[in-house]
C-alpha positions as CSV (number, residue, x, y, z in Angstrom):
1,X,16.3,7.5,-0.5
2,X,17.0,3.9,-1.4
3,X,13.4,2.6,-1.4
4,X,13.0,5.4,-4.0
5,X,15.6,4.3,-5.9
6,X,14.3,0.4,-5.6
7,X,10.9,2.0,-6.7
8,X,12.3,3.8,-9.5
9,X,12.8,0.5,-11.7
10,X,8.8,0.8,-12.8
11,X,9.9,3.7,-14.7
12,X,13.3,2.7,-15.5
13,X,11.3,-0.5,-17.4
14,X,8.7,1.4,-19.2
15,X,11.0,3.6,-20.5
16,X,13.4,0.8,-22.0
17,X,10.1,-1.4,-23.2
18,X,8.2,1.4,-24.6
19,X,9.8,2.4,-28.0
20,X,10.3,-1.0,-28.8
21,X,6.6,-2.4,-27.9
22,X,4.4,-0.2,-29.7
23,X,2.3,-2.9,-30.9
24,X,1.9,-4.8,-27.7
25,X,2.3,-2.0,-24.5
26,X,4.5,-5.1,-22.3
27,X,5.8,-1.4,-21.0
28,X,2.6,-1.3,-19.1
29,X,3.7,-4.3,-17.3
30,X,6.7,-2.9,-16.3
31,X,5.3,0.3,-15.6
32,X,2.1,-1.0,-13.2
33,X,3.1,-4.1,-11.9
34,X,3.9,-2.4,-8.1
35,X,0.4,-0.9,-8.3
36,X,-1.9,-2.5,-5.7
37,X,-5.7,-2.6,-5.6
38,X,-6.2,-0.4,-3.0
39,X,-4.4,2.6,-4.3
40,X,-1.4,2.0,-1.9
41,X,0.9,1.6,-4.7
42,X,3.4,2.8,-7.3
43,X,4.4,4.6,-9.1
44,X,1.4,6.3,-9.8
45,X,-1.2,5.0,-6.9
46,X,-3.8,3.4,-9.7
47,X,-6.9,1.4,-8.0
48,X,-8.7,-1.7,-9.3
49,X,-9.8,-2.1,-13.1
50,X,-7.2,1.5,-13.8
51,X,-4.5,-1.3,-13.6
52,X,-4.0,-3.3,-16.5
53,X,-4.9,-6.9,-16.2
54,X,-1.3,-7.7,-17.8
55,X,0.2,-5.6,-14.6
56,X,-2.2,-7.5,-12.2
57,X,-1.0,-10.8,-13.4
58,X,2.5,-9.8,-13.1
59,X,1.8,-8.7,-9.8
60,X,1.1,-11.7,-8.2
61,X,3.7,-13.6,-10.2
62,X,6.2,-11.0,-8.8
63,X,5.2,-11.3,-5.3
64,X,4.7,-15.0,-5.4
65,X,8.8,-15.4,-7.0
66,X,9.7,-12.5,-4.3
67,X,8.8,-13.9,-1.6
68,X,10.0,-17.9,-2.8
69,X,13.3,-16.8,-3.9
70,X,16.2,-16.3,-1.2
71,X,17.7,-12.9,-0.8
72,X,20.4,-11.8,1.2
73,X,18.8,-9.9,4.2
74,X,16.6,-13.5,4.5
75,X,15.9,-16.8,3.7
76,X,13.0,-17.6,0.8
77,X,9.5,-18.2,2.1
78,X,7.8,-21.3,0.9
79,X,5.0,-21.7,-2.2
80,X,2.3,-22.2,0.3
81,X,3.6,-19.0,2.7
82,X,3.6,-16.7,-0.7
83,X,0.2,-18.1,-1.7
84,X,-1.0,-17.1,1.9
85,X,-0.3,-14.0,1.5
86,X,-1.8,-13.8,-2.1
87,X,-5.2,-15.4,0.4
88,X,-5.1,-12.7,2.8
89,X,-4.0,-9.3,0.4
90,X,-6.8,-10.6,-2.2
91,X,-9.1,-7.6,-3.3
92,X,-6.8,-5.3,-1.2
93,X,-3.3,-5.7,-2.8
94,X,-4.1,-8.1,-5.6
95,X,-6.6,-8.9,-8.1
96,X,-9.3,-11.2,-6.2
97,X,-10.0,-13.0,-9.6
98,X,-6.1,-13.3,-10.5
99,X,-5.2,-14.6,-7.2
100,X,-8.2,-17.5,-7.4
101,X,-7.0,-18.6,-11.1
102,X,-3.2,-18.5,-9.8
103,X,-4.2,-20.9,-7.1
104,X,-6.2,-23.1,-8.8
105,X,-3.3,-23.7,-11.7
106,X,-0.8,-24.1,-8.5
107,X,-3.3,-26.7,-7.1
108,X,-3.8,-28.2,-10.3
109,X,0.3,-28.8,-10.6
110,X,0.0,-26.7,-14.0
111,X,2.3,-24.2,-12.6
112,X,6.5,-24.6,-12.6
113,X,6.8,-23.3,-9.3
């Protein structure tokens, strides 16, 4: 019951964003950014290309600032522990071609990480 209701800000967001975005759908972002390659996400289980590219961006900037930032049932992970598990969930739970431009910036030093 509470993972549903941690789930339930996808929707929550879309339906703030999306009367006020109808030029630009950001609401899409809010909307598919929990949605995984694979299927195995939420809230609607979309695979590969269905997921916008804006959501598949957001994904891995969403995991990436999850895992980094401390939250009270633990301690944050580190960059290179977040960007290991961008490595090993590439093509699976996160854009392949996403995860290899988000590492090459971070390598770069063109991200404010």
């Amino acid at each position: 019951m509470e993972f549903q209701l941690i789930k339930d800000h996808t929707t929550k967001g879309e339906e703030i964003l999306r009367p006020i975005s109808e030029d630009l759908p950001i609401w899409e972002v809010a909307l598919y950014h929990h949605e995984r390659m694979d299927g195995s996400g939420y809230p609607h289980g979309l695979k590969g290309k269905n997921i916008p590219l804006s959501a598949r961006i957001v994904a891995v900037a969403d995991v990436v600032d999850a895992m980094s930032s401390h939250r009270p049932y633990r301690a944050a992970f580190s960059i290179e522990h977040a960007i290991e598990e961008l490595k090993q969930n590439a093509g699976t739970k996160y854009d392949p071609e996403v995860v290899k431009i988000f590492i090459k910036l971070f390598e770069e030093g063109r991200l404010p990480l």
